[in-house]
C-alpha positions as a Python dict, from the first residue, in 0.01 Angstrom:
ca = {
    (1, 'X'): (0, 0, 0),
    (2, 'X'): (334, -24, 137),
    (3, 'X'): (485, -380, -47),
    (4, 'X'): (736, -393, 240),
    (5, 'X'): (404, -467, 514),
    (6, 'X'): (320, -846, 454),
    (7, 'X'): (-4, -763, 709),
    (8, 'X'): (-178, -593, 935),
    (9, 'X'): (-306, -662, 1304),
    (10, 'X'): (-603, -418, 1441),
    (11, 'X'): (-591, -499, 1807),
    (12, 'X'): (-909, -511, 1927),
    (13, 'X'): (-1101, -368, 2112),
    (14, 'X'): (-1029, -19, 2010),
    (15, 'X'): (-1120, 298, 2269),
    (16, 'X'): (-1479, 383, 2234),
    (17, 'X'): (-1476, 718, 2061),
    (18, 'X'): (-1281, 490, 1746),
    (19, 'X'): (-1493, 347, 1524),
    (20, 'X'): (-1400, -8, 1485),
    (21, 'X'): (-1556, -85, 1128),
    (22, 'X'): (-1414, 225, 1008),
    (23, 'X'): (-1067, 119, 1134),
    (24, 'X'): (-1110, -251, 1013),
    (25, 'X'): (-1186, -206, 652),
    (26, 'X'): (-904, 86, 642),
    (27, 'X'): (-708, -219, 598),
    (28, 'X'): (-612, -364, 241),
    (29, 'X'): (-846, -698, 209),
    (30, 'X'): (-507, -850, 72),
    (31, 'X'): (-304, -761, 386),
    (32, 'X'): (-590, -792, 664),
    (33, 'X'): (-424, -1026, 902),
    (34, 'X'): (-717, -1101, 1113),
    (35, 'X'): (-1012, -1133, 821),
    (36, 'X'): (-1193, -842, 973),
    (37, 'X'): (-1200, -643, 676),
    (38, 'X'): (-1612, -647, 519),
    (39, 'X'): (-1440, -794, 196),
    (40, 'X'): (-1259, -1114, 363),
    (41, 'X'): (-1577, -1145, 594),
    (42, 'X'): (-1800, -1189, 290),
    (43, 'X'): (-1564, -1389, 116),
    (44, 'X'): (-1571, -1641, 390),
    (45, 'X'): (-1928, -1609, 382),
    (46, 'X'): (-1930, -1720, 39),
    (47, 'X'): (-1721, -2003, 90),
    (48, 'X'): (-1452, -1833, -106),
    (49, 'X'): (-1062, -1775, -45),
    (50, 'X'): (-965, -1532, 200),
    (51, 'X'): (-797, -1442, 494),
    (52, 'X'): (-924, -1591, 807),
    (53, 'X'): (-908, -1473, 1134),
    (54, 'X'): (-646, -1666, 1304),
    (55, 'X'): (-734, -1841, 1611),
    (56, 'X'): (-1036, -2056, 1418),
    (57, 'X'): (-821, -2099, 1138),
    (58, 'X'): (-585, -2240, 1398),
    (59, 'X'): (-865, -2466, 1521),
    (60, 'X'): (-969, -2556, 1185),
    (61, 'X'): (-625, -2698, 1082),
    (62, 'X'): (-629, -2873, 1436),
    (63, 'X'): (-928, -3058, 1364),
    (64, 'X'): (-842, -3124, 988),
    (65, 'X'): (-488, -3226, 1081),
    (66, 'X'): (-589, -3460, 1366),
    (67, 'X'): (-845, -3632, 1135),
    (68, 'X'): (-1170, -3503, 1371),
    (69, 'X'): (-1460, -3597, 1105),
    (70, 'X'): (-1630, -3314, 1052),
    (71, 'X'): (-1876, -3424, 791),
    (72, 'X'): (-2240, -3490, 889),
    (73, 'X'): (-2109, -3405, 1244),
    (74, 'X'): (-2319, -3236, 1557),
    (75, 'X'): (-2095, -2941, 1680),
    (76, 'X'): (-2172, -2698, 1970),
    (77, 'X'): (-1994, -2354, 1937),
    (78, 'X'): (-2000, -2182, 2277),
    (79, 'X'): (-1926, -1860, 2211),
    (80, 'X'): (-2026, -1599, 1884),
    (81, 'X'): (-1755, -1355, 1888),
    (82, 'X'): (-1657, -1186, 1546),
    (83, 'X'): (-1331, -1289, 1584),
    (84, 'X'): (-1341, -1630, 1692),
    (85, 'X'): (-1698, -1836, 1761),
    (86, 'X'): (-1859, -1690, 1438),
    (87, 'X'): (-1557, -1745, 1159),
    (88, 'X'): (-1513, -2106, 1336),
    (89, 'X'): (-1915, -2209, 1324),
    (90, 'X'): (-1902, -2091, 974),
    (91, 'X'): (-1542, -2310, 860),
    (92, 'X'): (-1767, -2582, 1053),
    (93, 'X'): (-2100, -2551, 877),
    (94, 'X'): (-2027, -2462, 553),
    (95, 'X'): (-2012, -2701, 246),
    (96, 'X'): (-1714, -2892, 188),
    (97, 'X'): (-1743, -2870, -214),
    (98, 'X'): (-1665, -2488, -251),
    (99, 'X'): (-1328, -2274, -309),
    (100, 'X'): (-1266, -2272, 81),
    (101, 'X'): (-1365, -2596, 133),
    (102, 'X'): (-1595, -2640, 473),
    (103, 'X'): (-1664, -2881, 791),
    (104, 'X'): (-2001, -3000, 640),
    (105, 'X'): (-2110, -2988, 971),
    (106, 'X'): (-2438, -2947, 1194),
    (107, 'X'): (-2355, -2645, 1416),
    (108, 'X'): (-2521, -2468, 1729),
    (109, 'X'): (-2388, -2172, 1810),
    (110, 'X'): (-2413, -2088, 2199),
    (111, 'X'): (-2361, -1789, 2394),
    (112, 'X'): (-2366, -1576, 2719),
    (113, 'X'): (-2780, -1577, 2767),
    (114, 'X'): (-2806, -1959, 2642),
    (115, 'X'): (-2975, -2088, 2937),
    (116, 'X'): (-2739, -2371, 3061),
    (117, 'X'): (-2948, -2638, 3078),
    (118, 'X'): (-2995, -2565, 2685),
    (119, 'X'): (-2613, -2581, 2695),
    (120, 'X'): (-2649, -2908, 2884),
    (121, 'X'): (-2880, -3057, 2621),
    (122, 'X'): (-2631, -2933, 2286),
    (123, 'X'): (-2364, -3068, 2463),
    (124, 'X'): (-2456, -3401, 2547),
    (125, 'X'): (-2565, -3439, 2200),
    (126, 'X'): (-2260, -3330, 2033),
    (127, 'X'): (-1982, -3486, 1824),
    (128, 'X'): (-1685, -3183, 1896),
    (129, 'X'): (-1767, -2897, 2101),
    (130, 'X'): (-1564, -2562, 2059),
    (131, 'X'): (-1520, -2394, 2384),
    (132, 'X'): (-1442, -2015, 2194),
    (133, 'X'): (-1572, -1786, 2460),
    (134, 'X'): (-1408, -1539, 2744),
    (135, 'X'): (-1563, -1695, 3071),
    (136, 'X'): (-1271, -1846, 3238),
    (137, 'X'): (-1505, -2164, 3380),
    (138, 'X'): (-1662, -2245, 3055),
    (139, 'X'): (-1460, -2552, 2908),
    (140, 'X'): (-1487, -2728, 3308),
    (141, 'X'): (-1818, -2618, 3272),
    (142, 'X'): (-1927, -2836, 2962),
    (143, 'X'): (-1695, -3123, 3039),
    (144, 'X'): (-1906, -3132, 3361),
    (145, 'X'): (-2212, -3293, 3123),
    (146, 'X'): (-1985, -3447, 2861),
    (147, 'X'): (-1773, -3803, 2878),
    (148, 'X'): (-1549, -3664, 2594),
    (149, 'X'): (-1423, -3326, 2549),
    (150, 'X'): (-1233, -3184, 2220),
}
């Protein structure tokens, strides 16, 4: 509650005896830099105003500044993080005629035990892919099958 903190950062992950959730909506909604808190998760849910988490907000305003169409679009996620894969798929898939506006996109989320040659197949068939996931070989990975890579 203090007015002179702007926001907060929880750097995750915390040690295992913390309880993250607990932790993450300790935070005021207004001041939870990240968009962890269960408030600004719904929100974003909902299509509402809120504060996003910032690395797919930073993506977001990439594609929406560089003119990407998103609307109608096929877009592979690789990667479903809490912090990153699943707040971008959902800027990405939502509709674009709500408070917090959305991608209006088609969007396949991917992960560590998609089989790659499903990979292969949502790749070659999509408009933008989003390479949001930890394994270091990933983006060379799914360039490998594509001709274009965003």
């Amino acid at each position: 509650t203090d007015p002179g903190v702007d926001g907060l950062l929880v750097q995750l992950p915390l040690p295992e005896h913390i309880d993250e959730r607990t932790i993450c909506n300790a935070v005021a909604p207004n001041k939870d830099v990240d968009g962890f808190h269960v408030v600004n998760v719904g929100r974003m849910c909902l299509d509402q105003s809120t504060m996003l988490p910032a690395t797919p907000w930073g993506v977001w305003e990439i594609i929406k500044r560089t003119g990407i169409p998103t609307f109608g679009k096929n877009v592979v996620v690789a990667g479903r993080s809490k912090n990153v894969g699943m707040p971008i798929a959902m800027l990405l898939h939502t509709d674009g005629q709500h408070e917090r506006p959305g991608g209006d996109a088609t969007v396949t989320i991917s992960h560590r035990y998609t089989p790659k040659e499903q990979l292969c197949q949502h790749t070659k068939i999509a408009d933008i892919v989003v390479a949001a996931a930890g394994f270091h070989k990933l983006a060379q990975e799914i360039s490998l099958h594509r001709t274009s890579f965003i």
